[in-house]
C-alpha positions as CSV (number, residue, x, y, z in Angstrom):
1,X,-22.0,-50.9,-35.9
2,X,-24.5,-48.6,-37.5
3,X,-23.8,-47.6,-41.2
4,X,-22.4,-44.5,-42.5
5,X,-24.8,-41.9,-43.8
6,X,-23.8,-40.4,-47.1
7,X,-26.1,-38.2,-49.0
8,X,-27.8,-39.2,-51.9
9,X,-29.3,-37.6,-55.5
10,X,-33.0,-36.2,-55.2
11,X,-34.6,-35.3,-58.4
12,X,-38.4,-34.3,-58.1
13,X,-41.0,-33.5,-61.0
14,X,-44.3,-32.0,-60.8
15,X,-45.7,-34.7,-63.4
16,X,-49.2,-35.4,-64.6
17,X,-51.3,-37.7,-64.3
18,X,-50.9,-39.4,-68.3
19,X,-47.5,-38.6,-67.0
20,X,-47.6,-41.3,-64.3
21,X,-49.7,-43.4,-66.6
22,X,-46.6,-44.4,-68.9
23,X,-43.8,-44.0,-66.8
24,X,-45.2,-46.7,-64.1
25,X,-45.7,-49.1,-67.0
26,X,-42.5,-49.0,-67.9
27,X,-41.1,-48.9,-64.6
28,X,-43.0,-51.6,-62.8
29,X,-41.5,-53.8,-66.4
30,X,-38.0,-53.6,-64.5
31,X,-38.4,-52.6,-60.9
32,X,-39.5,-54.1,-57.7
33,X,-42.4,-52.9,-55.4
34,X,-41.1,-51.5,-52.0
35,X,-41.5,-54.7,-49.5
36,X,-43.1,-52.3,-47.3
37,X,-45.8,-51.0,-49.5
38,X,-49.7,-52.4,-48.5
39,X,-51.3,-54.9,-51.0
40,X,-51.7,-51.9,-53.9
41,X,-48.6,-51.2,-53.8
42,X,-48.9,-47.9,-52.0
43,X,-49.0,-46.3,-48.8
44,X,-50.3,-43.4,-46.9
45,X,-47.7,-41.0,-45.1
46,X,-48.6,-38.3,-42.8
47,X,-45.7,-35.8,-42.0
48,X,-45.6,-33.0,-38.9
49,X,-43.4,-30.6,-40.3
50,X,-41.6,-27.9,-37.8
51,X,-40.5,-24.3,-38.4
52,X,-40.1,-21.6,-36.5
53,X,-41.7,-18.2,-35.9
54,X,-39.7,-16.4,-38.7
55,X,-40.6,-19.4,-40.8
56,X,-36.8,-20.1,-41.2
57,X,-37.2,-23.2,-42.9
58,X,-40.0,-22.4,-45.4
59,X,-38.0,-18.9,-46.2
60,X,-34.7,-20.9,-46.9
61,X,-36.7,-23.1,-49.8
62,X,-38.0,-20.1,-51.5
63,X,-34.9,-17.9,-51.6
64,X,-33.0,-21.1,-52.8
65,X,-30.2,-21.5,-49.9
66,X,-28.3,-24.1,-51.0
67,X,-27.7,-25.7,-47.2
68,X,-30.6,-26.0,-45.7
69,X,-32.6,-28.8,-43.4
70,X,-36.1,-29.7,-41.6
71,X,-37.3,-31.1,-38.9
72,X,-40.8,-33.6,-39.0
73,X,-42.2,-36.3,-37.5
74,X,-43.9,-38.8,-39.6
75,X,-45.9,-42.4,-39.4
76,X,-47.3,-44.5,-42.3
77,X,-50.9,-45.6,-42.8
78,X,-52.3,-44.1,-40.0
79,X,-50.1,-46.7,-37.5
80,X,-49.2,-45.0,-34.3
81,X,-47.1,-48.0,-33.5
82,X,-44.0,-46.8,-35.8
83,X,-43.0,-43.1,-35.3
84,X,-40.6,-41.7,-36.2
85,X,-38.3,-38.3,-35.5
86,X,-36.5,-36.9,-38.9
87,X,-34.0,-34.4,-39.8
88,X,-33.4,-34.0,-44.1
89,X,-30.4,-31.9,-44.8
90,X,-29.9,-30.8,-48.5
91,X,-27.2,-29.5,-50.4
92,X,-28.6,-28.4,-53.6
93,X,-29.6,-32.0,-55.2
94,X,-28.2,-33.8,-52.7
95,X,-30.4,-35.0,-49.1
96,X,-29.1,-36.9,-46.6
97,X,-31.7,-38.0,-43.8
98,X,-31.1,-38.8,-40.1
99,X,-34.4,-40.5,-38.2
100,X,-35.1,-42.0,-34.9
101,X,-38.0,-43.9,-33.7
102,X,-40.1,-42.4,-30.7
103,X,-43.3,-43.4,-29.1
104,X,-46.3,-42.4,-29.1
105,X,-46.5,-41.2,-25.5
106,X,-43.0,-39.1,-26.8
107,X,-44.7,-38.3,-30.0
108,X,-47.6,-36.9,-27.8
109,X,-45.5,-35.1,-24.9
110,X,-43.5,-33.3,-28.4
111,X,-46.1,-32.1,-29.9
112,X,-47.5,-30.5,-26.6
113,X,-43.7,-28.9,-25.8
114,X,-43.5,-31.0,-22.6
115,X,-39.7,-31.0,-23.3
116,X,-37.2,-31.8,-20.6
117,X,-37.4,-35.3,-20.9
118,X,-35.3,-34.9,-24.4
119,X,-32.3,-33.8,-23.2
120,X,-31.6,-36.9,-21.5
121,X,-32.9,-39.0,-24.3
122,X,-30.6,-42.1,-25.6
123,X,-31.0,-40.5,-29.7
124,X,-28.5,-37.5,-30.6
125,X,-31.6,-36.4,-32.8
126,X,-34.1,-36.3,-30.1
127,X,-31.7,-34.5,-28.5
128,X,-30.9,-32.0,-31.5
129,X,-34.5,-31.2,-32.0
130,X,-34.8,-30.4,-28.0
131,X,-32.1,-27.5,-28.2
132,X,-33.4,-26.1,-31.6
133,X,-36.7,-26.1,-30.2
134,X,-35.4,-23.8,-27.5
135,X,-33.2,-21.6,-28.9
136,X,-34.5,-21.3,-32.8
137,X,-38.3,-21.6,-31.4
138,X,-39.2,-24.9,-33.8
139,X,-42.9,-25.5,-33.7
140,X,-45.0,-28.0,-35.4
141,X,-46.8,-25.9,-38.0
142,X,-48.2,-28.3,-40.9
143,X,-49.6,-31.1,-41.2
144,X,-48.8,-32.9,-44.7
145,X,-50.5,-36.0,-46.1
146,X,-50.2,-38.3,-49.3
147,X,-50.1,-41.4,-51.1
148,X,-47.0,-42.6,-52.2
149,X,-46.4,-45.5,-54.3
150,X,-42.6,-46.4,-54.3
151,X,-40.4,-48.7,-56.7
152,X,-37.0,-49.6,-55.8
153,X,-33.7,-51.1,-58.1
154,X,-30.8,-52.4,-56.7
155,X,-28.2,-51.3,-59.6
156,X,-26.9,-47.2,-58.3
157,X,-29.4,-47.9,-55.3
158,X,-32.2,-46.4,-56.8
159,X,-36.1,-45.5,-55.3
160,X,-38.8,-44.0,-57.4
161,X,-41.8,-42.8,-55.8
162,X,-45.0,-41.4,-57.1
163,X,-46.6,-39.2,-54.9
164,X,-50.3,-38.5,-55.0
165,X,-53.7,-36.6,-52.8
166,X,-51.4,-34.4,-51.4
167,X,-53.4,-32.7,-48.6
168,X,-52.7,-30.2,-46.1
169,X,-53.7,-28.4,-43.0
170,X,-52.7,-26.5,-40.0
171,X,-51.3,-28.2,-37.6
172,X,-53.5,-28.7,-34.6
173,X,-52.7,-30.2,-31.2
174,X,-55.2,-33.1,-31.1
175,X,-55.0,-34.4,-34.5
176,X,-54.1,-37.5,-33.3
177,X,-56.6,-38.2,-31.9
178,X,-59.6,-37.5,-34.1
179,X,-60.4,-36.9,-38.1
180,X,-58.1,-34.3,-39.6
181,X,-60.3,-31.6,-42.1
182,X,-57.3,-30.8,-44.8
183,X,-57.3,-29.8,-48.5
184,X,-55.8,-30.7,-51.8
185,X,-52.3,-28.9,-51.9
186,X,-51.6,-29.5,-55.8
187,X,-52.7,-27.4,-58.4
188,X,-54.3,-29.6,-60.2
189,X,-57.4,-32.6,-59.0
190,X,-54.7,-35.3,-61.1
191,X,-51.2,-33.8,-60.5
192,X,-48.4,-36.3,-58.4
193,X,-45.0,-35.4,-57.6
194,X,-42.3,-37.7,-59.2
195,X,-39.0,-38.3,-56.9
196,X,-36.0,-40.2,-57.9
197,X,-33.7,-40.7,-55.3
198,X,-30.1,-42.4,-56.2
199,X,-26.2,-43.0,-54.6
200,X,-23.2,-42.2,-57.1
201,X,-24.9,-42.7,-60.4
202,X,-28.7,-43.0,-62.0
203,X,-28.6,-46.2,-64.6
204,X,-29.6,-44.9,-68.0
205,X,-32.5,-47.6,-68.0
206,X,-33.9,-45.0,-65.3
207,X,-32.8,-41.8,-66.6
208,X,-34.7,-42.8,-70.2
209,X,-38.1,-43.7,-68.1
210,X,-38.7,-40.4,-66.4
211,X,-37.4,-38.2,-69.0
212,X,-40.8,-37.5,-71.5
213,X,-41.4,-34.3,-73.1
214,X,-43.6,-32.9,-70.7
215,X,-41.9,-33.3,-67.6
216,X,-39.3,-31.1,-66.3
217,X,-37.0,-31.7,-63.1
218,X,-37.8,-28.6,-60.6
219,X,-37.3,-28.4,-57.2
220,X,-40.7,-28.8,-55.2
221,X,-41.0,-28.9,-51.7
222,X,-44.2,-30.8,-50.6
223,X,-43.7,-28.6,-47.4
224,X,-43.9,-25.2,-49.5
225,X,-46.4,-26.2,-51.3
226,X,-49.0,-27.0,-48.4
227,X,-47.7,-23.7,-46.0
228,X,-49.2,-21.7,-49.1
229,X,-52.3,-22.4,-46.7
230,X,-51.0,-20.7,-43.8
């Protein structure tokens, strides 16, 4: 029986890079490395993110609507084999994330609106994206890229992530296929986005780590900060 979804604390930080420097010394002194990070500890993600011609989701993010949600299909370390179809829903600080795996071939036939296959398709989400692709117009519009290197503790479920090379471009149909051209989407050549993601509570072991002078908890959207490009 599959496992109730409840939402969960997000917390991001636009941090530095002396920033990362100290809190990932401390934090690798009493967390574990995600099992599924490579042999650095890290990982690449690349996200297709959809909105629609009114740019309803990118609008809702900068006029701060509470309720809000997005649509993107992602795969790690440019791996074709694992896909998968997401939907994050937020309420203000808290996210809750719904996913299903799809092909490639599914993957591909998405991406060029070849859509009536969805509707008969065993995921509820697959399904959801197909009507809100119809009658809200979703589109795949960005690409989004990054490094993220993730650190997880068992006490209040906790996962800290440091996310780096953000990079960005316009979507474009065949990108699976061939090299992507992008560019930096941070402000700065060393900035990285901090996220802290926790269930009812965030031990104080945690909250003292990530809480230095300079940083500041704001809410960033790695999605609004790479449509700034188009």
């Amino acid at each position: 029986m599959e496992q109730e979804k409840r939402f969960r604390h997000e917390l991001k930080y636009d941090i530095s890079y002396p920033d990362y420097m100290a809190m990932q010394y401390r934090l690798k002194k009493i967390m574990a490395v995600d099992p599924h990070a490579s042999d650095d500890g890290k990982y690449r993600i690349r996200s297709i993110y959809f909105d629609n011609y009114c740019d309803k989701a990118l609008r809702e993010k900068i006029d701060g609507v509470a309720k809000r949600e997005k649509f993107r299909i992602r795969y790690y370390n440019n791996d074709l084999s694992f896909i998968t179809l997401e939907k994050k829903m937020k309420i203000d600080n808290l996210c809750l994330k719904y996913d299903a795996r799809i092909t490639e071939e599914e993957c591909r036939r998405i991406l060029n609106r070849d859509l009536d296959w969805m509707k008969e398709h065993p995921s509820p989400l697959v399904r959801e994206l197909y009507a809100k692709m119809c009658y809200q117009r979703l589109e795949p519009r960005v690409l989004v890229s990054y490094v993220r290197e993730p650190y997880i503790f068992r006490p209040g479920n906790v996962r800290v992530t440091f996310d780096s090379c953000v990079r960005t471009t316009i979507y474009q149909r065949d990108f699976l296929d061939g090299q992507v051209f992008d560019v930096n989407a941070m402000d700065g050549p060393g900035d990285m986005i901090l996220e802290v993601k926790y269930d009812a509570f965030l031990p104080g072991i945690i909250r003292d780590i990530i809480q230095v002078n300079s940083v500041r908890q704001q809410s960033f959207s790695k999605y609004g900060a790479c449509r700034r490009y188009g």
